[in-house]
mmCIF file as Biopython writes it, N, C-alpha, C and O atoms, coordinates in Angstrom:
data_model
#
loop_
_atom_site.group_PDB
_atom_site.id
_atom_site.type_symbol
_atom_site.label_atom_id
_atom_site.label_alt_id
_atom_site.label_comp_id
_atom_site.label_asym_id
_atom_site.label_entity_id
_atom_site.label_seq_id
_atom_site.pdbx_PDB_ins_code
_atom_site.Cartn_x
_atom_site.Cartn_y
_atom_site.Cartn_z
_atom_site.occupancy
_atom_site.B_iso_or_equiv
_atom_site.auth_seq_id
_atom_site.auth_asym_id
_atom_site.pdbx_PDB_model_num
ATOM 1   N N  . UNK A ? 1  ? -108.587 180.562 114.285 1.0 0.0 1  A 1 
ATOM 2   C CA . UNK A ? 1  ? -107.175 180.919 114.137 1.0 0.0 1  A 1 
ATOM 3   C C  . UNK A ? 1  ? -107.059 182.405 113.811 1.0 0.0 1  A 1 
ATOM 4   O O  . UNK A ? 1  ? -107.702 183.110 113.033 1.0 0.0 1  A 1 
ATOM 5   N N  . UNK A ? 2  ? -105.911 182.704 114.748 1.0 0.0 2  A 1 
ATOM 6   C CA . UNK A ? 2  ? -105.737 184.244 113.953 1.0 0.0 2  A 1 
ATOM 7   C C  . UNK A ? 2  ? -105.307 184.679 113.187 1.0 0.0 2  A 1 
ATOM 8   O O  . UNK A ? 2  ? -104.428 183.879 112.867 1.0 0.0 2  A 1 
ATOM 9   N N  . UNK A ? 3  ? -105.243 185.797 112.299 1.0 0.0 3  A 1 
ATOM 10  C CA . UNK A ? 3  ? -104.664 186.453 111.183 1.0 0.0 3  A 1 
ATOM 11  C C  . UNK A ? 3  ? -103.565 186.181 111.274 1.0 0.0 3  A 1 
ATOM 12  O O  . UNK A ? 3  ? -103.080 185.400 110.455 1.0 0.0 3  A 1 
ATOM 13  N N  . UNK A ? 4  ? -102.818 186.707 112.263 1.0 0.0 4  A 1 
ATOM 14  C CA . UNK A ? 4  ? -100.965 186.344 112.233 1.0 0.0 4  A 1 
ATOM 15  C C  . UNK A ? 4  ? -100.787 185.267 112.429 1.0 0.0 4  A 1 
ATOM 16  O O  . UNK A ? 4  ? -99.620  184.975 112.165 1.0 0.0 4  A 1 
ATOM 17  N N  . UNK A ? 5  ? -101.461 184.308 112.839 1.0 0.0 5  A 1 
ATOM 18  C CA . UNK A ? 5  ? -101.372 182.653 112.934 1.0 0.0 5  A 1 
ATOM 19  C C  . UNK A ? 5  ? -100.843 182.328 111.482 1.0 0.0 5  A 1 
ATOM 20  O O  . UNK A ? 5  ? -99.674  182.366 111.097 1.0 0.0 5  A 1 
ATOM 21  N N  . UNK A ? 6  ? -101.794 182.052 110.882 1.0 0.0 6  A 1 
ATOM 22  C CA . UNK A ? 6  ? -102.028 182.046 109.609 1.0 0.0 6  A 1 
ATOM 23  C C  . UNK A ? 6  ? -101.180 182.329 108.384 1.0 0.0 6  A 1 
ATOM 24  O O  . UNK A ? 6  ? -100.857 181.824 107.309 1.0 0.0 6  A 1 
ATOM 25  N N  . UNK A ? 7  ? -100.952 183.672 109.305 1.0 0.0 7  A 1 
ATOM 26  C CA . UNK A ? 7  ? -99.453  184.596 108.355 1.0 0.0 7  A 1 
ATOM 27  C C  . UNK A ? 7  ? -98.068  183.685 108.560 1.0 0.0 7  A 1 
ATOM 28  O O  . UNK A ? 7  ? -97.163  183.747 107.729 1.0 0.0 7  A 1 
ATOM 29  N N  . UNK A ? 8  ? -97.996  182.938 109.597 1.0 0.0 8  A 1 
ATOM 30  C CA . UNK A ? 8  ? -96.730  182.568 110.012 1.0 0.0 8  A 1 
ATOM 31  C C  . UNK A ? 8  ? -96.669  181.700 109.419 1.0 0.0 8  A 1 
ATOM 32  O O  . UNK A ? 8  ? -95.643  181.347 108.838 1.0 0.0 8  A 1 
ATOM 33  N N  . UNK A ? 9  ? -98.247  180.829 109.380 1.0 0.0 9  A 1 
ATOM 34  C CA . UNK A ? 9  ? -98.207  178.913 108.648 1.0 0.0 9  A 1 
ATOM 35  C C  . UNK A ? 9  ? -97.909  179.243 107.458 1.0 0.0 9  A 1 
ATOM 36  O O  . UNK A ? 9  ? -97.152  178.409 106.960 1.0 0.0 9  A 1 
ATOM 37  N N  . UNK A ? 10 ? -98.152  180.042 106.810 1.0 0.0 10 A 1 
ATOM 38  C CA . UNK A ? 10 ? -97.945  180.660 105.492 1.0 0.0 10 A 1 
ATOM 39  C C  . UNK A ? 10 ? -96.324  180.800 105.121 1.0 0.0 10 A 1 
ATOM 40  O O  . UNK A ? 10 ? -95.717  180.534 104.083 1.0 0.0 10 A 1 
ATOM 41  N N  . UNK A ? 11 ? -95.866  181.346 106.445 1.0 0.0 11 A 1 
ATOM 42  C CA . UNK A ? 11 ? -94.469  181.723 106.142 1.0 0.0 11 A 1 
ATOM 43  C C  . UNK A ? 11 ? -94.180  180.473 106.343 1.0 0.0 11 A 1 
ATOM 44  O O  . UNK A ? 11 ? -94.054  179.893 105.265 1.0 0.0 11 A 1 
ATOM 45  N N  . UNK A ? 12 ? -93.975  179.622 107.479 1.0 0.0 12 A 1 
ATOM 46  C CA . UNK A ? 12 ? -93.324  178.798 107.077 1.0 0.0 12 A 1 
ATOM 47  C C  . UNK A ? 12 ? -93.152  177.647 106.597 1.0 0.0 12 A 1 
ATOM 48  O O  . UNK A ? 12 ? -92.242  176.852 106.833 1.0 0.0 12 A 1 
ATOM 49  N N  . UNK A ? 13 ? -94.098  177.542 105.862 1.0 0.0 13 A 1 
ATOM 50  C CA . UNK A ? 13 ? -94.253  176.124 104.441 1.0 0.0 13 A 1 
ATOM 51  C C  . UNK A ? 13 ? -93.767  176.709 103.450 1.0 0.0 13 A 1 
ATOM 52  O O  . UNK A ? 13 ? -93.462  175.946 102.533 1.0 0.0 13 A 1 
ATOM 53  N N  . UNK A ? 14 ? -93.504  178.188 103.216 1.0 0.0 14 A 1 
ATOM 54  C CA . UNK A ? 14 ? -92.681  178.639 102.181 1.0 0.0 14 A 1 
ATOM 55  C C  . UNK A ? 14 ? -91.004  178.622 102.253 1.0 0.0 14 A 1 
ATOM 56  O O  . UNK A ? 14 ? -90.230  178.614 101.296 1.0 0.0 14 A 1 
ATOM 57  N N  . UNK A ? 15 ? -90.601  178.618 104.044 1.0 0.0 15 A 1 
ATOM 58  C CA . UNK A ? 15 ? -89.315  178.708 104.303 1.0 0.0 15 A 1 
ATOM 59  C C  . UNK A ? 15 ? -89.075  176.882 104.206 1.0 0.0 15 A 1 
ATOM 60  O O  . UNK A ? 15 ? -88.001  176.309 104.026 1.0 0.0 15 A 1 
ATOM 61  N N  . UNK A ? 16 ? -89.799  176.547 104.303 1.0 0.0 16 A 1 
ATOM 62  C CA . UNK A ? 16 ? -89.511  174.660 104.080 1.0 0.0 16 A 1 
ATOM 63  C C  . UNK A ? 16 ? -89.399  174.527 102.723 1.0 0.0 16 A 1 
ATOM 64  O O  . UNK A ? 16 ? -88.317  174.098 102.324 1.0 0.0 16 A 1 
ATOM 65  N N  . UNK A ? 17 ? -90.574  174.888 101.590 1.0 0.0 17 A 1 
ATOM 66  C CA . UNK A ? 17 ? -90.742  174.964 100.057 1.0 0.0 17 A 1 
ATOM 67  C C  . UNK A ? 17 ? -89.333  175.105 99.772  1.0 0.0 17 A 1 
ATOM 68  O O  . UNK A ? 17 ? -88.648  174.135 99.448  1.0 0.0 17 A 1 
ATOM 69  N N  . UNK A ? 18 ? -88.866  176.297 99.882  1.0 0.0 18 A 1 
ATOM 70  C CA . UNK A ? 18 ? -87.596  177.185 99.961  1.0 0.0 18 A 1 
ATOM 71  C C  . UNK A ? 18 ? -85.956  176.204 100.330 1.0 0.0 18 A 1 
ATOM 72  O O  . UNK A ? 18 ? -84.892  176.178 99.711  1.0 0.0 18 A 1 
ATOM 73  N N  . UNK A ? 19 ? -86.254  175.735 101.175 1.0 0.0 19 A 1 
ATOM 74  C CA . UNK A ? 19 ? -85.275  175.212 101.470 1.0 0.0 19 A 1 
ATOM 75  C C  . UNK A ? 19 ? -85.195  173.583 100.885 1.0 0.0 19 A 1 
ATOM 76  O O  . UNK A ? 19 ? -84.209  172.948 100.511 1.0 0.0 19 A 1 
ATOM 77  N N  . UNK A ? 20 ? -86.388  173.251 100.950 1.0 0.0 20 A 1 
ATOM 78  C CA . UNK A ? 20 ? -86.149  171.922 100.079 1.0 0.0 20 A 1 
ATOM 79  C C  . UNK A ? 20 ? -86.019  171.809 98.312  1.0 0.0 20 A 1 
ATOM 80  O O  . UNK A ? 20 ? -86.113  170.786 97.634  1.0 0.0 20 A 1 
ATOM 81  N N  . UNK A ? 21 ? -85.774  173.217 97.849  1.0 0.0 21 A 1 
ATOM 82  C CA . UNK A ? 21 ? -85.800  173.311 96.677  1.0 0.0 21 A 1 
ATOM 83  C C  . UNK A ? 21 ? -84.230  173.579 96.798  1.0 0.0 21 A 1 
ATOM 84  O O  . UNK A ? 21 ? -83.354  172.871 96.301  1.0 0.0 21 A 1 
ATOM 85  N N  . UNK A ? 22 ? -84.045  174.727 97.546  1.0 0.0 22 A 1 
ATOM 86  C CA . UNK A ? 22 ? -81.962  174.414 97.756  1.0 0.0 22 A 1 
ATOM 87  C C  . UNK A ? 22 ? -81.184  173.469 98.169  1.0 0.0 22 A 1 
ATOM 88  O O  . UNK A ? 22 ? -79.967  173.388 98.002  1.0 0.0 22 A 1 
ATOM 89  N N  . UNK A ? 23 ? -82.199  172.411 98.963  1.0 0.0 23 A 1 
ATOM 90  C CA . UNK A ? 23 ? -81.475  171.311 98.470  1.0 0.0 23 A 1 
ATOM 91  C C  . UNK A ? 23 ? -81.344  170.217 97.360  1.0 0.0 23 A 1 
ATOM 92  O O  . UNK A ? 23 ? -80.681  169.180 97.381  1.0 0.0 23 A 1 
ATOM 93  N N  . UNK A ? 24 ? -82.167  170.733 96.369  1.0 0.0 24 A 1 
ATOM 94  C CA . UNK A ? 24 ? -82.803  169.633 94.959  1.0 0.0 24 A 1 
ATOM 95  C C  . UNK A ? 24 ? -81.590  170.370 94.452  1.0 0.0 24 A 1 
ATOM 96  O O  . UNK A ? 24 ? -80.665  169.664 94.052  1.0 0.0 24 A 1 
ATOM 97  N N  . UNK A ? 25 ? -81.471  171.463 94.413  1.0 0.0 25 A 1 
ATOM 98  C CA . UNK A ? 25 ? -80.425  172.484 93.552  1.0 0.0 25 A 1 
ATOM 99  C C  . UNK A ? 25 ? -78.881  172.016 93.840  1.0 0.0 25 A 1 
ATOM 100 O O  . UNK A ? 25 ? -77.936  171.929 93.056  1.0 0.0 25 A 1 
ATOM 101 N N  . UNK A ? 26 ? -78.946  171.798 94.972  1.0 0.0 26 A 1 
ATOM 102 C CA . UNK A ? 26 ? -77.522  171.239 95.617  1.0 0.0 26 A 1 
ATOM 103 C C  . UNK A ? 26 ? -77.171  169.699 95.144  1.0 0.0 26 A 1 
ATOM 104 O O  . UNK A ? 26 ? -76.088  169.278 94.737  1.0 0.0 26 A 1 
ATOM 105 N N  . UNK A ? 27 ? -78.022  169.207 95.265  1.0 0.0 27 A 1 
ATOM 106 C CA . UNK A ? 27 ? -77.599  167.923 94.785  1.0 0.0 27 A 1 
ATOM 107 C C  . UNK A ? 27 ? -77.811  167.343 92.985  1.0 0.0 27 A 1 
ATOM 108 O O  . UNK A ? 27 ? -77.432  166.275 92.504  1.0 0.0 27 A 1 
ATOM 109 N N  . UNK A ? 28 ? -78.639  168.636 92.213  1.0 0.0 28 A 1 
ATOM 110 C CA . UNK A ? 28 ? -78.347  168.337 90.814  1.0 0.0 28 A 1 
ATOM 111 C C  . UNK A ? 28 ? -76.487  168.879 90.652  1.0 0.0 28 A 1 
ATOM 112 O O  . UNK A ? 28 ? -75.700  168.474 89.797  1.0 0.0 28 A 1 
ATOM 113 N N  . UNK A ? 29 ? -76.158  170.040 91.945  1.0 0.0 29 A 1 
ATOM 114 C CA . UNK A ? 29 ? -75.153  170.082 90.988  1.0 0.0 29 A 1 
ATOM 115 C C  . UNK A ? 29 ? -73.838  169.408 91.208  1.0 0.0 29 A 1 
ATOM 116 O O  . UNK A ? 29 ? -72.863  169.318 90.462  1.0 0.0 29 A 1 
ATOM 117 N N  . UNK A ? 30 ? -74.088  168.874 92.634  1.0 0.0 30 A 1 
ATOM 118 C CA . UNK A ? 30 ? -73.261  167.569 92.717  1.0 0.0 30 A 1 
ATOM 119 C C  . UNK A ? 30 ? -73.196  166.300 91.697  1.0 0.0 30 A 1 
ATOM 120 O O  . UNK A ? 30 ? -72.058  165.838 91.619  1.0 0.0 30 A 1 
ATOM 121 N N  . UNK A ? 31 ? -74.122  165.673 90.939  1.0 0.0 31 A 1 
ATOM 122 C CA . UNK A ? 31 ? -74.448  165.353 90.200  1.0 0.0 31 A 1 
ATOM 123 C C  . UNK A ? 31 ? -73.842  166.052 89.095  1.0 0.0 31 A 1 
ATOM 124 O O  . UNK A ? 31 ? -72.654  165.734 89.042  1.0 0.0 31 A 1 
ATOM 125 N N  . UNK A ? 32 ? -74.117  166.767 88.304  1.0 0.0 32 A 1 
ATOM 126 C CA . UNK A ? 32 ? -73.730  167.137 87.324  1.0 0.0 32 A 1 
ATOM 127 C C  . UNK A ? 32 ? -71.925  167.406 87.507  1.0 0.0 32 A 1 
ATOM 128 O O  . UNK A ? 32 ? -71.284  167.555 86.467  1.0 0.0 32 A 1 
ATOM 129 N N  . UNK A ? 33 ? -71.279  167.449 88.694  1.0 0.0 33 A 1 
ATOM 130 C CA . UNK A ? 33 ? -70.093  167.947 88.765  1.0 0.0 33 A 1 
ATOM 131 C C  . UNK A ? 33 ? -69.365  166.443 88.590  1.0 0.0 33 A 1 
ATOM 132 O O  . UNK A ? 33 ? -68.465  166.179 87.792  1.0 0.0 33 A 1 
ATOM 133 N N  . UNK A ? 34 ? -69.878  165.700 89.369  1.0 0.0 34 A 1 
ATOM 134 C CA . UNK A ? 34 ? -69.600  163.778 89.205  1.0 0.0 34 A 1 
ATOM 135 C C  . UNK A ? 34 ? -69.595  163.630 87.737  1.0 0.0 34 A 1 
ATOM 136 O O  . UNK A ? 34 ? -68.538  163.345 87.173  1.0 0.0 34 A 1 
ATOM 137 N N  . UNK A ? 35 ? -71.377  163.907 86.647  1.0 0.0 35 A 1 
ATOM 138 C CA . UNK A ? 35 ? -71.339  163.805 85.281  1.0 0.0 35 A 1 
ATOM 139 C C  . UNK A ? 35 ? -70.082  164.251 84.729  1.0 0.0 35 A 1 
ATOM 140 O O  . UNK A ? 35 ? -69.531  163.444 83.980  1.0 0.0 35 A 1 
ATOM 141 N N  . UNK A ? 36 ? -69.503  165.360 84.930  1.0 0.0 36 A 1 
ATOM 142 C CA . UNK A ? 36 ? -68.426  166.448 83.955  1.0 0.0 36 A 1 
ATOM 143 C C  . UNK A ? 36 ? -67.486  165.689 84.541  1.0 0.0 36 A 1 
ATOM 144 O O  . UNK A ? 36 ? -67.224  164.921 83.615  1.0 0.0 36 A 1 
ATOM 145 N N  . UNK A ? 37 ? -66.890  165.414 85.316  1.0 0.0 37 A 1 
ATOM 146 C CA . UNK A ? 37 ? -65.359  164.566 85.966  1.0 0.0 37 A 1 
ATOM 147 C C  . UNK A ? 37 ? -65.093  163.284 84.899  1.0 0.0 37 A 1 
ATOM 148 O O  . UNK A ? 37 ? -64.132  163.137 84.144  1.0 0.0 37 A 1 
ATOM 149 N N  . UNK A ? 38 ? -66.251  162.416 85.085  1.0 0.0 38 A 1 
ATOM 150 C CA . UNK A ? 38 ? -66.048  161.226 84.399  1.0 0.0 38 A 1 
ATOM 151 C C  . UNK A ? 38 ? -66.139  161.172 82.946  1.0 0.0 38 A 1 
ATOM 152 O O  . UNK A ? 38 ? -65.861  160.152 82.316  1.0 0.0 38 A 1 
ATOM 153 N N  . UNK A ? 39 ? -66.523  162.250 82.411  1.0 0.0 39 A 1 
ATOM 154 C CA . UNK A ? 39 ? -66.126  162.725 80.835  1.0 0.0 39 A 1 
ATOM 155 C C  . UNK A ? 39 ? -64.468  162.989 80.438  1.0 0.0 39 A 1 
ATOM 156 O O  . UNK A ? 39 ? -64.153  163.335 79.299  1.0 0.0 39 A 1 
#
């Protein structure tokens, strides 16, 4: 494999990492917005 191969697999398991963490973020704060309503 080549160097920039490599560079890219790199990049993009970080742009997946990345994005599946904005969606954990998105849905605590849906969650938490449901929590605060029903108070």
């Amino acid at each position: 494999m080549k160097k920039g191969e490599k560079m890219q697999k790199d990049k993009n398991r970080t742009v997946k990492i990345r994005f599946k963490l904005t969606k954990m973020q998105e849905t605590i704060d849906e969650m938490s917005k449901v929590v605060y309503n029903s108070n």
